[in-house]
C-alpha positions in Angstrom: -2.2 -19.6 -15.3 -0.8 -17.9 -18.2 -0.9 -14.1 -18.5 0.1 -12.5 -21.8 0.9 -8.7 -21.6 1.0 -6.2 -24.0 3.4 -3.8 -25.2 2.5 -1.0 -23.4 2.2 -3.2 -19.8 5.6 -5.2 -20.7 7.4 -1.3 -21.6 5.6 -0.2 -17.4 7.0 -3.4 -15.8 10.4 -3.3 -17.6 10.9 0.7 -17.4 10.1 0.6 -13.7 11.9 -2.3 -13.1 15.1 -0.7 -14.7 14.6 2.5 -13.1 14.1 1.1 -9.6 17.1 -0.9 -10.0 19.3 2.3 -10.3 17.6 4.6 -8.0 16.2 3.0 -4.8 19.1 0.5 -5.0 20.1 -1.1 -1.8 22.0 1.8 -0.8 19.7 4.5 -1.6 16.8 2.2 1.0 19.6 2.3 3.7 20.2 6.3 3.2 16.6 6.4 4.1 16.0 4.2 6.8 19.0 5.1 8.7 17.6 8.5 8.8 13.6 7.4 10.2 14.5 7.9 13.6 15.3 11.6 13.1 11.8 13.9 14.0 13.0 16.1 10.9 13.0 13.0 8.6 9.2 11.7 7.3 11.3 8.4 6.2 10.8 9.6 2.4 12.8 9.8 -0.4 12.0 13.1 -1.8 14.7 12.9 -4.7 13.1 9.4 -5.8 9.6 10.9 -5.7 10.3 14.0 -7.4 11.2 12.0 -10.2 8.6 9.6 -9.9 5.7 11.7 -9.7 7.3 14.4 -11.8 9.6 13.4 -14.4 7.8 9.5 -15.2 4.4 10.3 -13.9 3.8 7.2 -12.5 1.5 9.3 -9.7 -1.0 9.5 -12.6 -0.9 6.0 -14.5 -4.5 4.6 -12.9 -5.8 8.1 -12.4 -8.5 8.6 -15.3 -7.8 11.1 -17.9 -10.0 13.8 -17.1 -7.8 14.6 -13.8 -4.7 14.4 -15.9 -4.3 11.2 -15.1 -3.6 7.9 -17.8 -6.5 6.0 -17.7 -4.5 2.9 -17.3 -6.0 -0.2 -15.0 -5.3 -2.7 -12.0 -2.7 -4.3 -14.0 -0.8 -1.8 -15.0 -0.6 -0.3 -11.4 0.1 -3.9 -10.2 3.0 -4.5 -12.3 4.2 -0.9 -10.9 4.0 -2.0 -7.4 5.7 -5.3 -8.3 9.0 -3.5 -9.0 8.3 -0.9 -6.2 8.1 -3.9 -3.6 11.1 -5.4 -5.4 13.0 -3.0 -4.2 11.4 -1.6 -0.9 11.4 2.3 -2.7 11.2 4.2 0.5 7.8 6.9 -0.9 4.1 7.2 -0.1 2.8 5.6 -3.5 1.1 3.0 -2.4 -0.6 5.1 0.2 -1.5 7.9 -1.8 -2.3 6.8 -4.8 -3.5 3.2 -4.6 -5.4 4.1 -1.1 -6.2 8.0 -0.6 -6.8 8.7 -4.3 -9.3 5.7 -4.9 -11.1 7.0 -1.8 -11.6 10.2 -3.5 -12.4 9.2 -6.7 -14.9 7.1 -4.8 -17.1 9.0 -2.5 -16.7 12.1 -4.8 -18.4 12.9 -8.0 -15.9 12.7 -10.8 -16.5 16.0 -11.2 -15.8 17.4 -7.8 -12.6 14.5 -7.4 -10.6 15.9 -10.5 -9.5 18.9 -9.0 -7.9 16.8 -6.3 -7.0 13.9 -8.4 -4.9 16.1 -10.6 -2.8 17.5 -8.0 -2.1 13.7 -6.8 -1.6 12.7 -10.7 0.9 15.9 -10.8 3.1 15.0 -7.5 2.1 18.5 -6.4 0.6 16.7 -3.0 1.0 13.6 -0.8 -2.6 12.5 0.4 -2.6 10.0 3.1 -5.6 7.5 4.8 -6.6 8.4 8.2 -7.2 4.6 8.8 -5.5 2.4 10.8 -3.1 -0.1 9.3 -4.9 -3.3 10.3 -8.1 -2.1 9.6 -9.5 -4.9 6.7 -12.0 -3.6 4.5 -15.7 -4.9 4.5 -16.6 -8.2 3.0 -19.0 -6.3 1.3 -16.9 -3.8 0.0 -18.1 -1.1 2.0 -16.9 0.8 5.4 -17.9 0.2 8.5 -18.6 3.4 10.0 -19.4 1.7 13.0 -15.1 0.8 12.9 -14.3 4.5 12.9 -11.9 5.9 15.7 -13.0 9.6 14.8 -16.3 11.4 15.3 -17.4 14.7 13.9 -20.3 17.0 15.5 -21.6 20.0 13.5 -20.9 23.3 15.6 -21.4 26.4 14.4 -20.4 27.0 10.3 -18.0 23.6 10.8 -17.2 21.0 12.6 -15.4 19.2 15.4 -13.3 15.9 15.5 -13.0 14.2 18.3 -10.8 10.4 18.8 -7.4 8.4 17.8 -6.0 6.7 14.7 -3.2 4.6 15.0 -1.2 3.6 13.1 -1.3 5.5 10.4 0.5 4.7 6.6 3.1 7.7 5.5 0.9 10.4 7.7 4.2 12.3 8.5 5.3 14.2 5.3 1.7 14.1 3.8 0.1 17.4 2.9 -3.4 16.5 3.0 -4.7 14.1 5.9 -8.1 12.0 4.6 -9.8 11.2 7.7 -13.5 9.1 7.8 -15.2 10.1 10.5 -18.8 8.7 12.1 -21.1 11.6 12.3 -22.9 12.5 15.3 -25.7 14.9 15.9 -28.8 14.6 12.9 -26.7 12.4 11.0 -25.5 10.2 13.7 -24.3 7.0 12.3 -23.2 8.0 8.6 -19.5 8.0 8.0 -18.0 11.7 6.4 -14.8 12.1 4.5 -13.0 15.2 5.6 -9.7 16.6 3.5 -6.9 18.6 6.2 -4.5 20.3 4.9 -1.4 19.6 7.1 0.0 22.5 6.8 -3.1 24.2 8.3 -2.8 22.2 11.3 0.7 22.6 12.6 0.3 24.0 15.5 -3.2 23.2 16.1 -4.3 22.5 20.1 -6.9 19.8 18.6 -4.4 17.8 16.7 -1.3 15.6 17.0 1.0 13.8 15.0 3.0 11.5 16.6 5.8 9.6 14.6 6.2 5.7 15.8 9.5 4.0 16.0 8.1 0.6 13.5 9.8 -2.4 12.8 9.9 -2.2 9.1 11.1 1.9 8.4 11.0 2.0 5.2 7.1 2.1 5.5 6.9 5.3 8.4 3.6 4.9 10.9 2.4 7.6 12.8 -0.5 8.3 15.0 -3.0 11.2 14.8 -4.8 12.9 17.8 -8.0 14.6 17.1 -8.8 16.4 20.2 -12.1 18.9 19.6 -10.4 20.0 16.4 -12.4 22.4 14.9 -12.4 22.8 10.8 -14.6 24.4 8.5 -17.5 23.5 6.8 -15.9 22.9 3.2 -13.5 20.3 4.7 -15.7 17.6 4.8 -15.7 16.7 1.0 -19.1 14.0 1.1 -21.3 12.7 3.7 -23.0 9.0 3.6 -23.2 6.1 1.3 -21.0 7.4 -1.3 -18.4 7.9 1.5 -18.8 4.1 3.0 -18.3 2.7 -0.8 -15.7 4.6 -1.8 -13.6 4.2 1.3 -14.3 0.5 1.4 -13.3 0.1 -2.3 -10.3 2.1 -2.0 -9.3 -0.5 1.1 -10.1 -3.3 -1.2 -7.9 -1.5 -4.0 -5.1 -0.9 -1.6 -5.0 -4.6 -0.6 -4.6 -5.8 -4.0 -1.4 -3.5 -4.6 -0.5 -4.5 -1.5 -0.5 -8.2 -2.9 1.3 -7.1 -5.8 4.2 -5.6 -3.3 4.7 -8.4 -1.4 5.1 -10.6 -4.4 8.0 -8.0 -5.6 9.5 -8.3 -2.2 9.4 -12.1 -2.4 10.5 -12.2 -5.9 13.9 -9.8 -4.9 14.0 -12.6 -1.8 14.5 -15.8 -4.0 17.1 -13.2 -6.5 19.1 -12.4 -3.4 19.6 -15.9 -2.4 20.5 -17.3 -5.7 23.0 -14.9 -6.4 24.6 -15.6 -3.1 24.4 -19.4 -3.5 26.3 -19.0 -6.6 29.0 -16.8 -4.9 29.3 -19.0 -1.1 32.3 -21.3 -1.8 31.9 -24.3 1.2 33.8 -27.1 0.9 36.0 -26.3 -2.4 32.3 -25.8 -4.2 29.7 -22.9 -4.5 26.3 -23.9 -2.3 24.0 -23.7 -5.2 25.7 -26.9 -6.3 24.3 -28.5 -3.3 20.9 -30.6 -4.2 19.9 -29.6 -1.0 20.3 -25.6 -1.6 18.9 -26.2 -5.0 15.7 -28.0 -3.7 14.7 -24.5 -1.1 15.6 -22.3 -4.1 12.9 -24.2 -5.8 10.1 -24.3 -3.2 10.8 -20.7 -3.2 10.1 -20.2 -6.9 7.3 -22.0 -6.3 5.7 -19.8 -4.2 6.6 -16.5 -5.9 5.2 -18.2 -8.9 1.6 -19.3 -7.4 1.7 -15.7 -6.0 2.3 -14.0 -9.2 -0.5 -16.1 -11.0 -2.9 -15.0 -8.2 -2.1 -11.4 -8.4 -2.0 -10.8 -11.8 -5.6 -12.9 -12.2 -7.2 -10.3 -9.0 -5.6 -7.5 -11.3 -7.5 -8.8 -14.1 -10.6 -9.4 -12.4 -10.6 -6.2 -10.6 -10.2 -4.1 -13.9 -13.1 -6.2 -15.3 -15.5 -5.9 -12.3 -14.9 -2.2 -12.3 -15.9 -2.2 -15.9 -18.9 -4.5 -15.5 -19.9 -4.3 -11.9 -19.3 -7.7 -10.6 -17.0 -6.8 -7.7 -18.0 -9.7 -5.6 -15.9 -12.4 -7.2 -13.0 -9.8 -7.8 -12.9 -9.3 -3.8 -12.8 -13.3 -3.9 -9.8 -13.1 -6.1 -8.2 -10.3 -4.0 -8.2 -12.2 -0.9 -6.4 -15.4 -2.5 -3.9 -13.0 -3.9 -3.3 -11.2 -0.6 -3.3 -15.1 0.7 -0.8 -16.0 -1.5 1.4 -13.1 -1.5 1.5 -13.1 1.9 2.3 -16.2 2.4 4.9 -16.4 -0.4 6.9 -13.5 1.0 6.8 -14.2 4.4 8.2 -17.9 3.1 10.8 -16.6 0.9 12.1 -13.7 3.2 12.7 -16.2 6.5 14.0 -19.0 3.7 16.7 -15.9 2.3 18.0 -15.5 5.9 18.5 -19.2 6.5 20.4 -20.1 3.4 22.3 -16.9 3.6 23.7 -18.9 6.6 25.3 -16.9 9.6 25.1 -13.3 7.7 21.7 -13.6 6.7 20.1 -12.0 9.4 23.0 -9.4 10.0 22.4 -5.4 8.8 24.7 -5.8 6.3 22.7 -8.0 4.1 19.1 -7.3 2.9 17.4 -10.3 4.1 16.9 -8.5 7.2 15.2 -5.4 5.4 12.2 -8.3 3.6 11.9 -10.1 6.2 10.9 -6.3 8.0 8.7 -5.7 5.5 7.1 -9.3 4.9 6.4 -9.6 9.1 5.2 -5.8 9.4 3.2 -6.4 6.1 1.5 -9.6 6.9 -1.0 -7.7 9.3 -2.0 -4.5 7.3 -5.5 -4.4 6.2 -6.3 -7.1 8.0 -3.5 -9.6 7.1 -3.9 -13.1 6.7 -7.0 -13.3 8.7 -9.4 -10.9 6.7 -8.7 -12.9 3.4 -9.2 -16.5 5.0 -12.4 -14.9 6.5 -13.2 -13.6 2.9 -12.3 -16.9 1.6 -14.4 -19.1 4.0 -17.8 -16.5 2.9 -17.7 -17.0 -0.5 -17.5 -20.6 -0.5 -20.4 -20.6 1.9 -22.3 -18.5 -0.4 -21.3 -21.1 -3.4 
């Protein structure tokens, strides 16, 4: 499939791509992650997100203009998080602005989201998911309050949260915490979206934050503890259906950018290894010579190719079933884009260790850092399994 973009998309994808390049370069990723382990660290690079959110506004290009925000669509914000996967840049974009701020603008009114919205467009605040990372969203497109780890109980003027959510995206360093919760009491049953301030809870008896030592660090985990926290009344921001379809969406949302990662990450696999096939002199000749070497190179192109065609169609189709409603057949398409990127950067990553030979897999080369992210990845919002399940419903609907 063909995909012709237009000025303005080609000026995001090439900008970004040219900025990324410079400033979450291989060395700037391994400043970061060699730093994760330290409890004073969120695993964030604040220099790179100051100037994202900041000086480019890139926090605000799918946010809609009323909360300061561009108005742009899926595609552009795909083509965004192509380069951002490209080079693994080590800050909370994808969760806070293709997960927590689509599950505002969801189960809010646009009138009561803006004000939050536009401190997200701004960079003034981080906003993260109080979800766990394998949750997949619902078929329908709608959360399953039923799936919620946290309860809240009216008490008084407020209310209390009770239960565990682990596994956590980019919860250390956020200052607002956006936690579903399955009400109990007169409402028992309906899910709740409650906004906490971070900063408020430091030191809280009810609450814990507890960093986790992950596999890929240049995406920071953490669990959260909710222990008969008690929080006011005007913390929980809507109650009900709204809630369930605008947290479900935003999972949907976040999968699709998720695709579009993973097919940067598997893009930056297949540049890695051609650049080093045409450097690796073996036997008097440089191993891209080698039909052999030149045949994986392809199947790998392949891959990120088939990918890219999927996630730029899911783009597309989300953009227009947000404009026209039909959201069924764009989840279709975001499952065979999560599919497909999956499977291409988990392909392309193991493929990029191999024919990097004995080094690939070493700490020295960057391999090691995709294949992280493409293993680690491969199981967040449901993985693999959640779009094959997808998959297999729509084309027993057909």
């Amino acid at each position: 499939m063909r995909f012709t973009l237009s000025l303005e998309q080609q000026m995001i994808r090439d900008t970004s791509r040219d900025f990324l390049a410079v400033r979450s370069d291989s060395a700037a990723v391994r400043r970061v992650v060699d730093v994760v382990a330290d409890a004073a660290q969120d695993g964030h690079d604040s220099a790179l997100w100051r100037e994202m959110a900041g000086e480019l506004g890139w926090c605000g290009i799918a946010l809609p203009e009323t909360a300061g925000g561009a108005g742009l669509g899926a595609v552009e914000l795909a083509l965004l998080m192509e380069q951002m996967g490209q080079r693994l840049a080590c800050v909370p974009y994808w969760s806070a602005i293709c997960l927590a701020a689509p599950a505002l603008a969801g189960s809010l009114s646009p009138e009561a989201a803006a004000p939050w919205l536009a401190r997200l467009a701004q960079g003034e605040a981080r906003a993260a998911l109080a979800l766990p990372a394998w949750m997949a969203p619902g078929a329908d497109g709608s959360l399953d309050a039923d799936a919620l780890t946290v309860t809240a109980a009216a008490a008084g003027d407020g209310f209390v949260l009770d239960g565990q959510v682990a596994q956590v995206f980019d919860a250390a360093g956020a200052d607002w915490l956006l936690v579903p919760a399955r009400l109990s009491g007169g409402a028992a049953g309906q899910p709740a979206l409650f906004l906490l301030p971070t900063a408020a809870l430091e030191g809280q008896p009810g609450f814990g934050l507890r960093r986790l030592e992950v596999l890929d660090r240049t995406r920071p985990l953490a669990d959260l503890v909710f222990d008969g926290l008690r929080v006011e009344a005007k913390a929980c921001l809507a109650q009900g259906a709204g809630v369930a379809a605008g947290v479900g969406a935003a999972m949907w949302h976040g999968s699709l950018m998720l695709a579009a990662e993973q097919l940067g990450g598997a893009q930056q696999c297949l540049d890695l290894t051609v650049a080093y096939a045409a450097e690796r002199i073996q036997f008097g000749r440089p191993i891209a010579a080698f039909q052999a070497v030149k045949h994986r190179c392809a199947q790998m192109m392949v891959a990120v190719e088939a990918a890219r065609s999927a996630v730029y169609g899911a783009a597309r189709a989300w953009q227009a079933g947000v404009a026209g409603g039909a959201m069924d057949a764009a989840r279709l398409d975001v499952a065979a884009a999560r599919l497909a990127a999956g499977d291409a950067f988990g392909f392309c990553a193991q493929e990029a260790i191999q024919l990097h030979g004995g080094v690939g897999f070493t700490w020295e080369y960057d391999p090691q850092l995709y294949f992280k992210r493409a293993q680690a990845a491969g199981g967040w919002l449901g993985g693999a399994a959640a779009a094959l399940a997808r998959i297999a419903d729509g084309l027993l609907a057909a």
